[in-house]
MINUBA-739214 format. One record per atom (N, C-alpha, C, O, CB): residue number from 1; residue in one letter; atom name; x, y, z. Coordinates in steps of 0.001 Angstrom, whole numbers. Each point is the difference from the previous one (the first is absolute). Glycine has a CB too. Layout:
MINUBA-739214
  resi  resn  name        u        v        w
   NUM     a    CA        X        Y        Z
...
end
This chain:
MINUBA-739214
  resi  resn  name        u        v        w
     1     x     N     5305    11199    91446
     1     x    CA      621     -828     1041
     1     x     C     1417     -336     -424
     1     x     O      164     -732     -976
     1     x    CB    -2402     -233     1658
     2     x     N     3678     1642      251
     2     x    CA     1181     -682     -422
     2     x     C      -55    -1021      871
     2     x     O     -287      323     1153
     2     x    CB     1641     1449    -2011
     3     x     N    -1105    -3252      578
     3     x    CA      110    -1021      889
     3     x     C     1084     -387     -616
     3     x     O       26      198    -1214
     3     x    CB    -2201     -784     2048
     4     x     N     3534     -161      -90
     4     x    CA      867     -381      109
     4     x     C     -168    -1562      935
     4     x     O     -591     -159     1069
     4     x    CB     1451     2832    -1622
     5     x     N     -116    -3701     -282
     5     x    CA      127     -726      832
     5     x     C     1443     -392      294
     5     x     O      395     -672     -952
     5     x    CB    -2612      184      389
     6     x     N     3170      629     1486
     6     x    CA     1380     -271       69
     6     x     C      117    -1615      603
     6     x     O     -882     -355      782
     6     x    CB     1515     3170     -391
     7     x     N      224    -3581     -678
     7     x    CA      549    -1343      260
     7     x     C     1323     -361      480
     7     x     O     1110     -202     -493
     7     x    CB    -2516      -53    -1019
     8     x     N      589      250     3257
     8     x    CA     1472     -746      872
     8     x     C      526     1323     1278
     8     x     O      936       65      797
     8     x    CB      319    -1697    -3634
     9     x     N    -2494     2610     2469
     9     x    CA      352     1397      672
     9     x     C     -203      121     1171
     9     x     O      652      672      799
     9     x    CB    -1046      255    -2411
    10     x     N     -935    -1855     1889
    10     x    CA     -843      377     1138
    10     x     C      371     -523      836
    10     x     O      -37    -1226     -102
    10     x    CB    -1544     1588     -715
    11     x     N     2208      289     2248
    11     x    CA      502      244     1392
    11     x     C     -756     -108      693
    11     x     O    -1128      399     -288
    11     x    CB     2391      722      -65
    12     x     N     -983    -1741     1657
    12     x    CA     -489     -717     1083
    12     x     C    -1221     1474      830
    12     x     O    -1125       -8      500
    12     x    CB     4005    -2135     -234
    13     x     N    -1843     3181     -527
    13     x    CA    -1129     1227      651
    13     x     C    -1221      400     -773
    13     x     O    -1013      481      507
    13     x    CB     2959      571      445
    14     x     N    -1670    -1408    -2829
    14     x    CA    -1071      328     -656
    14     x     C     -710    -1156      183
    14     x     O    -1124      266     -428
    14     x    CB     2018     1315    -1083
    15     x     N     -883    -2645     1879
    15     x    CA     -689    -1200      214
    15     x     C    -1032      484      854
    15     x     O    -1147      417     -160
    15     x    CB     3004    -2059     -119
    16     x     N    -1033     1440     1306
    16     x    CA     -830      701     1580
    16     x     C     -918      747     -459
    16     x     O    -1084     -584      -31
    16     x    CB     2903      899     1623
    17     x     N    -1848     1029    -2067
    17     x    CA     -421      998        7
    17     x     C    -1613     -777    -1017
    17     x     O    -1009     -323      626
    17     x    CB     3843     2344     -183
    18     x     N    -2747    -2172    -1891
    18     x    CA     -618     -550     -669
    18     x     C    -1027     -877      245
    18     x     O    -1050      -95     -635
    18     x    CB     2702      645     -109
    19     x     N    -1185    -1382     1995
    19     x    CA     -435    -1335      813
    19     x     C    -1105      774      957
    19     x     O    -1218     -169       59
    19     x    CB     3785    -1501      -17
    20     x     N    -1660     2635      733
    20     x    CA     -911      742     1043
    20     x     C    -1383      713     -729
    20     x     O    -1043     -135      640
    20     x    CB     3406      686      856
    21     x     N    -2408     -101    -2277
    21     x    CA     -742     1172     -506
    21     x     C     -963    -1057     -880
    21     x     O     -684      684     -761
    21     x    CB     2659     1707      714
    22     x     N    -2250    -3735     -105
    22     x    CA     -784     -704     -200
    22     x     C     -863     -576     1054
    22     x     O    -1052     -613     -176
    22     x    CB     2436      519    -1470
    23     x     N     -764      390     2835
    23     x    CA     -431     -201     1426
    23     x     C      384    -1492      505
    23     x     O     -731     -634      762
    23     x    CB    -1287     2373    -1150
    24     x     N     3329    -2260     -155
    24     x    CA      216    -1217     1145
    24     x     C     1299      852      757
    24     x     O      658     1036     -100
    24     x    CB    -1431    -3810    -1444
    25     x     N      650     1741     2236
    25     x    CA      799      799     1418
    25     x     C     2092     -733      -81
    25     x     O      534    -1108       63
    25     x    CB    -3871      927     2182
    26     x     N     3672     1206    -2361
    26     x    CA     1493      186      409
    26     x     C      701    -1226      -38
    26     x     O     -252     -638     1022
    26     x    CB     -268     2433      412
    27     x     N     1360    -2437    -2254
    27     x    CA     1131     -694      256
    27     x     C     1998      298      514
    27     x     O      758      731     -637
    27     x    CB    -2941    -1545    -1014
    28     x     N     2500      152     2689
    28     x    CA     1444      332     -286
    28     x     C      626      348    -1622
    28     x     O        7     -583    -1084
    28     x    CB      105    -1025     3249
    29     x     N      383     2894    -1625
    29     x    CA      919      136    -1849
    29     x     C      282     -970       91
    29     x     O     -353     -734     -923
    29     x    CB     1480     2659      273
    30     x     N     -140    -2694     2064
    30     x    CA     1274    -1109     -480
    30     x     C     -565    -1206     -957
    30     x     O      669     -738     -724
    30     x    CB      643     1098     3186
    31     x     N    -3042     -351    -2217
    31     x    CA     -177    -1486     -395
    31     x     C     -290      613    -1163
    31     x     O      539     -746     -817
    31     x    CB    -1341     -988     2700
    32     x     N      118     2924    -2702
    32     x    CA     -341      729    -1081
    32     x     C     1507     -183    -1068
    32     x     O      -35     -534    -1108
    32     x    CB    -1910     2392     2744
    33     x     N     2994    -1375    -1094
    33     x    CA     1180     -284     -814
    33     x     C      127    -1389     -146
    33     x     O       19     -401    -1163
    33     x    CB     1091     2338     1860
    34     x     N    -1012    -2835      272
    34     x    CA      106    -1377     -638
    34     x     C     -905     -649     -816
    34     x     O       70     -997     -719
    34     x    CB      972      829     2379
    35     x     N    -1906      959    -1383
    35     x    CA    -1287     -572    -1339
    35     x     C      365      333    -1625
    35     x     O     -130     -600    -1067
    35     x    CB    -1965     1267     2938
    36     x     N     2482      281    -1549
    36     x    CA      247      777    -1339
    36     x     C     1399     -576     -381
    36     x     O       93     -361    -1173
    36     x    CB    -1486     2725     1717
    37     x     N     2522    -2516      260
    37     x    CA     1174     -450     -295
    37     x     C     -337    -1473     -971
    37     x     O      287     -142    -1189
    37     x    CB      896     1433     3614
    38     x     N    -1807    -2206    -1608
    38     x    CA     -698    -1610     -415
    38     x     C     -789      -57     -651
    38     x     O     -565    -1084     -148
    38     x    CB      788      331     1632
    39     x     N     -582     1725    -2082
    39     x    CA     -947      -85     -974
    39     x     C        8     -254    -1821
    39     x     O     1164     -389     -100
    39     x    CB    -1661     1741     2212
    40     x     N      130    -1367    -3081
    40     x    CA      266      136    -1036
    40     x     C      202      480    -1188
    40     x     O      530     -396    -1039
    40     x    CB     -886     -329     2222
    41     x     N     -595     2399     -531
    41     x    CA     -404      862     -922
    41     x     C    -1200     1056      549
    41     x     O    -1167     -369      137
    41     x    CB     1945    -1542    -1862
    42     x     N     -312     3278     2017
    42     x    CA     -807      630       83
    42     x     C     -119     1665     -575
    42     x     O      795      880     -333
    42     x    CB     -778    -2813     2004
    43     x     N    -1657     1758    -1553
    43     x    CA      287     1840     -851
    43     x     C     -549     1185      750
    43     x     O     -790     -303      894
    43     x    CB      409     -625    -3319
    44     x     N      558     1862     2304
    44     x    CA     -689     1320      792
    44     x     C     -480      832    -1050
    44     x     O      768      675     -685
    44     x    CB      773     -563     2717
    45     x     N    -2978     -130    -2218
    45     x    CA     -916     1275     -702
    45     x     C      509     1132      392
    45     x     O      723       27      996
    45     x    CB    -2781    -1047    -1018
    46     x     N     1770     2145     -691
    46     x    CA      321     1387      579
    46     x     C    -1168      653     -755
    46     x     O     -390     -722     -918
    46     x    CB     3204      758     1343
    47     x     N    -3468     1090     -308
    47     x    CA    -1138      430     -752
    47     x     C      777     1627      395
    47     x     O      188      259     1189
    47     x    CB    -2843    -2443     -952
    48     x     N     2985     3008    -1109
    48     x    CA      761      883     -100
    48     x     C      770       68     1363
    48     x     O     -254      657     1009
    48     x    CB    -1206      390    -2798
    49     x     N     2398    -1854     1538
    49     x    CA     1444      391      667
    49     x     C     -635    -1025     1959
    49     x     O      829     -588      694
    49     x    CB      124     4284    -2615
    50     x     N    -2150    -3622     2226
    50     x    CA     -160     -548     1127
    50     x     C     -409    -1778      394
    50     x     O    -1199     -272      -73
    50     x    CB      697     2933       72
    51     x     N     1046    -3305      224
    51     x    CA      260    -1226      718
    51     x     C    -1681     -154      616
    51     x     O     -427      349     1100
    51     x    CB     3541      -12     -418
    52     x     N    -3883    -1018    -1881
    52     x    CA     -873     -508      529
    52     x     C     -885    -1901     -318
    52     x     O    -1098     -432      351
    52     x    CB     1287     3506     -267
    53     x     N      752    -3602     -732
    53     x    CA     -118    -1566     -168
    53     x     C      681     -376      262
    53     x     O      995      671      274
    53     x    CB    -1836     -932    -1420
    54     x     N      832    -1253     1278
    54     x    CA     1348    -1095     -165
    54     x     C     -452    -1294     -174
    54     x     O    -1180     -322      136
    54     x    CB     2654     1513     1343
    55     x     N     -581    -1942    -1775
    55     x    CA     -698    -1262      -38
    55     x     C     1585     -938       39
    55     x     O     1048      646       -6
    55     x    CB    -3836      101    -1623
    56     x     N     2821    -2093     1663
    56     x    CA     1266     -788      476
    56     x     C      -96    -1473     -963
    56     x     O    -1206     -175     -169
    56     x    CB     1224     1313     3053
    57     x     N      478    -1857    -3329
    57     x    CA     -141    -1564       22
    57     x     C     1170     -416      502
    57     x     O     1148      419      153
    57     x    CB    -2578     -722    -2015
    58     x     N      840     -569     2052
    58     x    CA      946    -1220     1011
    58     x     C     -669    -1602     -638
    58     x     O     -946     -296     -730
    58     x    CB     1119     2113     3646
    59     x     N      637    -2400    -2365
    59     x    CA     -347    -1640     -769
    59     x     C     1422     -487     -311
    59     x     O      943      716      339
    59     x    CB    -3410     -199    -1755
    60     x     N     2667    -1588      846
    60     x    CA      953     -568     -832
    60     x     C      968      645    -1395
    60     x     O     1133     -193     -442
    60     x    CB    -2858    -1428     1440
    61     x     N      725     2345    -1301
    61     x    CA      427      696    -1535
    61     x     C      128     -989     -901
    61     x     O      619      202    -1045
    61     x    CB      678     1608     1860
    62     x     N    -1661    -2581     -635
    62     x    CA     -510    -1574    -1277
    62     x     C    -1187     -203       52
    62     x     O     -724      842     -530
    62     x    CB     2462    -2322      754
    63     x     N    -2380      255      450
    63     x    CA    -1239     -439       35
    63     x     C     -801      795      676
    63     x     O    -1007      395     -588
    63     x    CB     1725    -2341      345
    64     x     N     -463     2404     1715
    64     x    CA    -1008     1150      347
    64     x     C      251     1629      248
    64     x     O     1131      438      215
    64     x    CB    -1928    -2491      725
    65     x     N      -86     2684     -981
    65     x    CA      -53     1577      220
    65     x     C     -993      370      724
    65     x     O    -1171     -316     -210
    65     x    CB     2052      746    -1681
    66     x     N     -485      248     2770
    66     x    CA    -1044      482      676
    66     x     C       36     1715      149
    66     x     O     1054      517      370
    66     x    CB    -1067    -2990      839
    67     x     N    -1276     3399    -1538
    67     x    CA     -210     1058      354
    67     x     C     -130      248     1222
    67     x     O     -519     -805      774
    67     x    CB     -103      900    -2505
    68     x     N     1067     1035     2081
    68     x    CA      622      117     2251
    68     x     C     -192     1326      -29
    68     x     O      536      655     -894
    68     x    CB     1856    -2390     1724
    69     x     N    -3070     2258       -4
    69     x    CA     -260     1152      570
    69     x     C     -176     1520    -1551
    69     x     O      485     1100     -263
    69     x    CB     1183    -2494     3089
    70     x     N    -2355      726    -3215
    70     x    CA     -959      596     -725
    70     x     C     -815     1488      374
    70     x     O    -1169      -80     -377
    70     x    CB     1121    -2427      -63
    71     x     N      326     3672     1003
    71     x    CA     -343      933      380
    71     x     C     -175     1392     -647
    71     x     O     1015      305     -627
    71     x    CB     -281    -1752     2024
    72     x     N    -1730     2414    -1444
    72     x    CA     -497      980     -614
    72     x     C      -40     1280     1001
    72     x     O     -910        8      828
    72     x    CB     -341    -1728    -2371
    73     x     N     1672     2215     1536
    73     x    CA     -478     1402     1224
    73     x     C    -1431     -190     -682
    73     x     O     -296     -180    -1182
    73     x    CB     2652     2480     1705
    74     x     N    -3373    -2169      960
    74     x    CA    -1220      339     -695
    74     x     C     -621      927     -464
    74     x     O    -1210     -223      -51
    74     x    CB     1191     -935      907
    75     x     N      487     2589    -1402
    75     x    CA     -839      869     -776
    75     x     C      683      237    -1061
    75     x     O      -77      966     -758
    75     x    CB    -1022      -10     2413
    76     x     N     2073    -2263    -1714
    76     x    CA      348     -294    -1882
    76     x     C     -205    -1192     -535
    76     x     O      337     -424    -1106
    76     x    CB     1393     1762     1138
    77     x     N    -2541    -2058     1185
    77     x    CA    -1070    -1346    -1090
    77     x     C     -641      763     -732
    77     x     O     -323     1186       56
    77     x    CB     -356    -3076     1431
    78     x     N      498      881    -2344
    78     x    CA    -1247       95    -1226
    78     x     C      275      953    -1212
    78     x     O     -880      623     -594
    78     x    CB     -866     -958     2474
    79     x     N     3137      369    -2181
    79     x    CA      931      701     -518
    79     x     C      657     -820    -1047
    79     x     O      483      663     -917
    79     x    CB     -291      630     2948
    80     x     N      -50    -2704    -2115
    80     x    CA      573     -486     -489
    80     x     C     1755     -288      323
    80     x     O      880     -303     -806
    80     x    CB    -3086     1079     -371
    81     x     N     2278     -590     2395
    81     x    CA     1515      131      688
    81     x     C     -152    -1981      439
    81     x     O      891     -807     -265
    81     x    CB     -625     4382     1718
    82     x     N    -1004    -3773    -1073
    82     x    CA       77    -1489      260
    82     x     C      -10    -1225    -1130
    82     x     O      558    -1097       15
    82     x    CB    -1665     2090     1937
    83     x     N      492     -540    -2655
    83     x    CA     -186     -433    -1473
    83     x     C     1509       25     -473
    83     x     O      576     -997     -435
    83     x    CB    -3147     2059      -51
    84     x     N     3029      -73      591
    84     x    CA     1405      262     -688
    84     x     C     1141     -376      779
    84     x     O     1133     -150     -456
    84     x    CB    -2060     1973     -653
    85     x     N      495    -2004     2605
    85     x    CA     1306    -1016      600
    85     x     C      398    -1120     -443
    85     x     O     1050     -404     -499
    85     x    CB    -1574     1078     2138
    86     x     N    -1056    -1390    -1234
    86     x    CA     -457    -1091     -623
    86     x     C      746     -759    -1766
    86     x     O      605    -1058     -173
    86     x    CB    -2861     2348     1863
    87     x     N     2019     -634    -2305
    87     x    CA     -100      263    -1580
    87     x     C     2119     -573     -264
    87     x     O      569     -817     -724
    87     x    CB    -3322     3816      525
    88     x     N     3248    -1909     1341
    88     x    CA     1091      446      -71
    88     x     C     1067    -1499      761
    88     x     O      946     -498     -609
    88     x    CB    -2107     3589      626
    89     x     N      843    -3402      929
    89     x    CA     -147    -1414      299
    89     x     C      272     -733     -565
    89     x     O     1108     -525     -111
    89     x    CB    -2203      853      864
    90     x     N     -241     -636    -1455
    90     x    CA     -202    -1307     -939
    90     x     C     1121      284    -1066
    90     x     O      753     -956     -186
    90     x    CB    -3562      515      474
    91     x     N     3000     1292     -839
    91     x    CA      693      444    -1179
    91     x     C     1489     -319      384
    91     x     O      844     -242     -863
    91     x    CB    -2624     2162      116
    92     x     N     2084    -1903     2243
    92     x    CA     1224     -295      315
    92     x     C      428    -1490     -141
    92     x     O     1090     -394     -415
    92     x    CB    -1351     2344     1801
    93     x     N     -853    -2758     -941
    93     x    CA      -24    -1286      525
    93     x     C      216     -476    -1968
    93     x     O      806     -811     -456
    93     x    CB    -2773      774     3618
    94     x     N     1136      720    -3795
    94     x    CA      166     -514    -1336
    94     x     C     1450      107     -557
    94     x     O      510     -969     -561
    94     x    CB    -2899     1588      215
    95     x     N     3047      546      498
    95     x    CA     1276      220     -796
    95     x     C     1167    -1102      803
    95     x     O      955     -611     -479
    95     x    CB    -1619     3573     -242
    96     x     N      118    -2907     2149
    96     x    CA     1218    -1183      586
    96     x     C     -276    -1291     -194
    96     x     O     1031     -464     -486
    96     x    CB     -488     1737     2225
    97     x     N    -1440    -2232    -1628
    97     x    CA     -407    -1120     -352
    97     x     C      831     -317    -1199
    97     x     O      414      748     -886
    97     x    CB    -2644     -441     1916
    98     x     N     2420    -1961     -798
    98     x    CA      539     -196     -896
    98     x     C     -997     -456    -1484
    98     x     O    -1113     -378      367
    98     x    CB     3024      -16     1668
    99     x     N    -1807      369    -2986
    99     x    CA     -966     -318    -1490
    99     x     C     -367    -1513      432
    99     x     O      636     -843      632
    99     x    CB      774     2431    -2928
   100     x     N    -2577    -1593     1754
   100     x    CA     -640    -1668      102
   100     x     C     -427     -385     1477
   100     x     O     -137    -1223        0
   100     x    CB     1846      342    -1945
   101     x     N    -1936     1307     2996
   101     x    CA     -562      -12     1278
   101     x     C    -1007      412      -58
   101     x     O     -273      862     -836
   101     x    CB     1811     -736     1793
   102     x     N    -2641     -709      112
   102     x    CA    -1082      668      695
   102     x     C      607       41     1111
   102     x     O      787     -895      310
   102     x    CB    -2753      266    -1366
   103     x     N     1632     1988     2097
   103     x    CA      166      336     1122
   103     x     C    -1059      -13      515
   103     x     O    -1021     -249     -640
   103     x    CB     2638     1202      279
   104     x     N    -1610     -644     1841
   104     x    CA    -1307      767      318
   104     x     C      -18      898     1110
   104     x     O      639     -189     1035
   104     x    CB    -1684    -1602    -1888
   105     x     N       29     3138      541
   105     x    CA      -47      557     1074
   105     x     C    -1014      230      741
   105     x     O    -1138      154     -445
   105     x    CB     2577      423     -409
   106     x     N    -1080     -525     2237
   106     x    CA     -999      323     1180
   106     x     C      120     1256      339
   106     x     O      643      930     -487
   106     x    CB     -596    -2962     1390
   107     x     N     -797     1934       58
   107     x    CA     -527     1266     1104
   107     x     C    -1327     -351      990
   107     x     O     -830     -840     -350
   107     x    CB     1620     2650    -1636
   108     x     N     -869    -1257     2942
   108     x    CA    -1123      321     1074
   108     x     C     -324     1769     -284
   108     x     O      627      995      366
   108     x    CB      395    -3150     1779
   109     x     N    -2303     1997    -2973
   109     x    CA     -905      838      460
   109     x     C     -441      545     1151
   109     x     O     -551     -744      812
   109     x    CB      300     -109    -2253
   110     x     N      393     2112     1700
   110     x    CA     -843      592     1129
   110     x     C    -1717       95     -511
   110     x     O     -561       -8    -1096
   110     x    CB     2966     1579     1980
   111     x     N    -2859    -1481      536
   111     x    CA    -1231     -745       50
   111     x     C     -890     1594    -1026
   111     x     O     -153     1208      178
   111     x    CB      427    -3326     2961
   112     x     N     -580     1218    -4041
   112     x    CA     -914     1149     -866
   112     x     C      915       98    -1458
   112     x     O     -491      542     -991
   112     x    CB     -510     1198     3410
   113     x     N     1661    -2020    -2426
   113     x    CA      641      224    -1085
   113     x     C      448    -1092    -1132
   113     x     O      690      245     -989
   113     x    CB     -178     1426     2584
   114     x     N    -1137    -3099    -1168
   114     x    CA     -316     -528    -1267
   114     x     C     -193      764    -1093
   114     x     O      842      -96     -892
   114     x    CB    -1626    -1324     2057
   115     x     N      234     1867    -1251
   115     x    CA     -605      434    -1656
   115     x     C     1014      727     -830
   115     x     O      -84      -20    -1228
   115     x    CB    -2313      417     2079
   116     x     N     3405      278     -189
   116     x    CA      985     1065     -339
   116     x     C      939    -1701     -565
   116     x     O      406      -87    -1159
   116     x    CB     -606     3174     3396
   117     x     N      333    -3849    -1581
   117     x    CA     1106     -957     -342
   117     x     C     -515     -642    -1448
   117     x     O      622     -130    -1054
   117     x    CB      120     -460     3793
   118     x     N    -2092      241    -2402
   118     x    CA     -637     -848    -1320
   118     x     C     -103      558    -1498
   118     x     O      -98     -644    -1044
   118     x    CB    -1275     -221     2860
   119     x     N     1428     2358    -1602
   119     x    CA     -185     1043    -1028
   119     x     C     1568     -494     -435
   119     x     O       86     -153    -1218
   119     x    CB    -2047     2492     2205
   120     x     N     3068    -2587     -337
   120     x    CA      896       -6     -441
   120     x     C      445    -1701     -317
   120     x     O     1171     -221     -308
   120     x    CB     -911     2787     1433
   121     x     N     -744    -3136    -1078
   121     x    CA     -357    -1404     -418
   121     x     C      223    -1264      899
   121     x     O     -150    -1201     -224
   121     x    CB      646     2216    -1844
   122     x     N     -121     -372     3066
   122     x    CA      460     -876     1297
   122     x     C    -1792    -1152      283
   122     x     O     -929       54     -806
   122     x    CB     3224     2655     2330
   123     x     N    -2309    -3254     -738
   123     x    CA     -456     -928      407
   123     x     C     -645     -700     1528
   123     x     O      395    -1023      559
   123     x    CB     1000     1320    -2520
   124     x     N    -2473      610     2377
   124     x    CA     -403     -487      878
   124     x     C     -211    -1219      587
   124     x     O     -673     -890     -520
   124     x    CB      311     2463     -112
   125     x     N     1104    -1678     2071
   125     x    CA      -10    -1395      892
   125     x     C     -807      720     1427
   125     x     O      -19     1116      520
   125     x    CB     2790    -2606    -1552
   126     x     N    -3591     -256     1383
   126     x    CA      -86    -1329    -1138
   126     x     C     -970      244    -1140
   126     x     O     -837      887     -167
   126     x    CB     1238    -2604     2041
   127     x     N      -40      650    -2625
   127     x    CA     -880      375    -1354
   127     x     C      224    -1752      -92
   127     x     O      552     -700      849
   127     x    CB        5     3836    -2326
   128     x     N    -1011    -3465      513
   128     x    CA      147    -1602     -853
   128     x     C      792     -258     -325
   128     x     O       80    -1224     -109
   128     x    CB    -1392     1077     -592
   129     x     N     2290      763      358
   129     x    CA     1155     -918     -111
   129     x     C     1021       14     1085
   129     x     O      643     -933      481
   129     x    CB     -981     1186    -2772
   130     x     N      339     1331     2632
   130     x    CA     1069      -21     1234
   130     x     C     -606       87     1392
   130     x     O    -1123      498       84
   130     x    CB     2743      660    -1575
   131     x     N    -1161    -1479     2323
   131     x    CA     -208     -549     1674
   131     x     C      315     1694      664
   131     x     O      601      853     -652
   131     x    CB      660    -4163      685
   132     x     N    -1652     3471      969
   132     x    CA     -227     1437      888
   132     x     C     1424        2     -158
   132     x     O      757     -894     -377
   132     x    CB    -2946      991     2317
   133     x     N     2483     1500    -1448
   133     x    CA     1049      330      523
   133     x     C      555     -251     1174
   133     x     O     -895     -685      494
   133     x    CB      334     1809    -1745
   134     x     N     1553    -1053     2212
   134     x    CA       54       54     1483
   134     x     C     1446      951      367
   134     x     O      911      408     -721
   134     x    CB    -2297    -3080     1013
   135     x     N     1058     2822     1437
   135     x    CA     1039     1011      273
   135     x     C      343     -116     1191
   135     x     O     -990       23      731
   135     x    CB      332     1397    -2139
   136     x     N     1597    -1534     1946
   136     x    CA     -230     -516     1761
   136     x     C     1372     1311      327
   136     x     O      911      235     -794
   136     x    CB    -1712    -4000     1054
   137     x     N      683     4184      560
   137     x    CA      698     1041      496
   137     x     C      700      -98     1339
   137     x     O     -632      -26     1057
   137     x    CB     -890     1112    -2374
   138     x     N     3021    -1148     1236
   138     x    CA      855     -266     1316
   138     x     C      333      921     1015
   138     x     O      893      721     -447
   138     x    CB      -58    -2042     -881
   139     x     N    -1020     1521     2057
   139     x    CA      343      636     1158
   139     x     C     1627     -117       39
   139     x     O      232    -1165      325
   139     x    CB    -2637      616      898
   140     x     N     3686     1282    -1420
   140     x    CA     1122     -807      432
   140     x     C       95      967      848
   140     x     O     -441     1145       99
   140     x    CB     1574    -2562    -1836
   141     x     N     -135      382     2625
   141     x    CA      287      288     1459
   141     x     C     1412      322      242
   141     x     O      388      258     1139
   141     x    CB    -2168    -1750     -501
end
């Protein structure tokens, strides 16, 4: 397996494309580029030479982080390509942080995929100490 992960590469069409082929449905590029423009950090997998992960954080870049669109073409799950976005991420969030902080990071799981997050030490909500997640979604007009 050559896997490559590049940082800051991934374009609004490889978004799309990546996004689609997981099966959610189509966003404006325009709003795809401003995501990516406002964002904080993102990377694009390649598994010999072809564009098939990505993943994004967004947050503060101090106290919080959040993992964002977290995606695998699906007949290169279970490969270890998500693991290594993931991995690649955190590793970022570590070298920028400043020394002597706790941060923290989030994400929303897609449904089934707890276990992939927990393997990686994340933290299912709700649980006892922390309160559910939530998500309310705007229509703009």
């Amino acid at each position: 397996m050559t896997l490559v992960i590049e940082e800051n590469t991934l374009t609004a069409e490889q978004f799309q494309s990546i996004r689609e082929a997981t099966g959610r449905k189509p966003l404006p590029i325009s709003q795809i580029r401003s995501a990516l423009d406002f964002g904080l950090f993102r990377v694009l997998a390649k598994y010999n030479g072809r564009p098939v992960g990505m993943g994004r954080l967004v947050g503060d870049g101090s106290m919080y982080w959040y993992i964002q669109d977290l995606f695998v073409i699906p007949e290169y799950q279970g490969q270890g390509i998500g693991k290594a976005i993931v991995e690649y991420l955190i590793r970022h969030i570590n070298i920028t942080s400043p020394s002597g902080i706790t941060t923290t990071v989030g994400l929303f799981s897609a449904i089934g995929k707890d276990g992939f997050y927990e393997k990686l030490g994340f933290t299912a909500r709700p649980s006892e100490v922390y309160g559910a997640g939530m998500i309310k979604h705007l229509d703009i007009k």
